[in-house]
C-alpha positions as a printed Julia matrix, in Angstrom:
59×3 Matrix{Float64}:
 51.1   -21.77    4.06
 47.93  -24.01    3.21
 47.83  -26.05   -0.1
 44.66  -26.78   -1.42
 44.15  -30.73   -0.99
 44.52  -33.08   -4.54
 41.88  -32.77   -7.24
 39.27  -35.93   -7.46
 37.78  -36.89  -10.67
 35.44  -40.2   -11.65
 35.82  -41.46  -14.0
 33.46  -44.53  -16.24
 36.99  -46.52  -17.65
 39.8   -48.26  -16.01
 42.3   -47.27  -18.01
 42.76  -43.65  -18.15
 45.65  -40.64  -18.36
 46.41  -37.88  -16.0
 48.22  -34.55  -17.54
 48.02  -32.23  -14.61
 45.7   -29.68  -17.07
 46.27  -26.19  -17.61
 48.07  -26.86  -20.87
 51.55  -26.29  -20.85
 51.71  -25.4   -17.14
 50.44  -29.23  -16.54
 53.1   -32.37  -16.3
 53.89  -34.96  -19.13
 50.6   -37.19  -19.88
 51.1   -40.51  -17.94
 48.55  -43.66  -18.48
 47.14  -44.95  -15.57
 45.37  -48.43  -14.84
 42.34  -48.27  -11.8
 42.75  -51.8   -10.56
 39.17  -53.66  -10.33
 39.76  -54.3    -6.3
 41.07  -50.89   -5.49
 38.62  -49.26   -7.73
 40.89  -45.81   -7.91
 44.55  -44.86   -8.59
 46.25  -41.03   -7.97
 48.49  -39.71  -10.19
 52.07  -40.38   -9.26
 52.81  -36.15  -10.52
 50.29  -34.16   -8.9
 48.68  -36.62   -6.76
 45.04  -36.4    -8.44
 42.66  -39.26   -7.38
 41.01  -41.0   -10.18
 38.06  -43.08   -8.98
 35.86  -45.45  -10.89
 32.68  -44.11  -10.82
 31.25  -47.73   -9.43
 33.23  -47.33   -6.15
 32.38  -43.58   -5.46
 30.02  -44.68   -3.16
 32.56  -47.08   -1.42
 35.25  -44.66   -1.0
């Protein structure tokens, strides 16, 4: 079986949420922070990287 790899979005805020999509099918809303350093965080449900759209060159 092959799973499709994690979703990637950028994003232009640090703070941001992650709901999985699709509506009800998705996973509760959760609030992430993008630290500054790191310059993107993945969702701790469905393991989407967020990235700050000034480090999407960097990563």
């Amino acid at each position: 079986m092959i799973t499709d790899p994690p979703e990637t979005e950028i994003v232009d805020k640090y703070r941001v949420f992650c709901d999985g999509g699709d509506g009800a099918l998705g996973h509760p809303r959760v609030w992430l922070q993008i630290a500054q350093e790191k310059g993107w965080v993945e969702c701790p449900y469905c393991d989407k990287k967020i990235i700050h759209k000034s480090y999407q060159q960097k990563i």
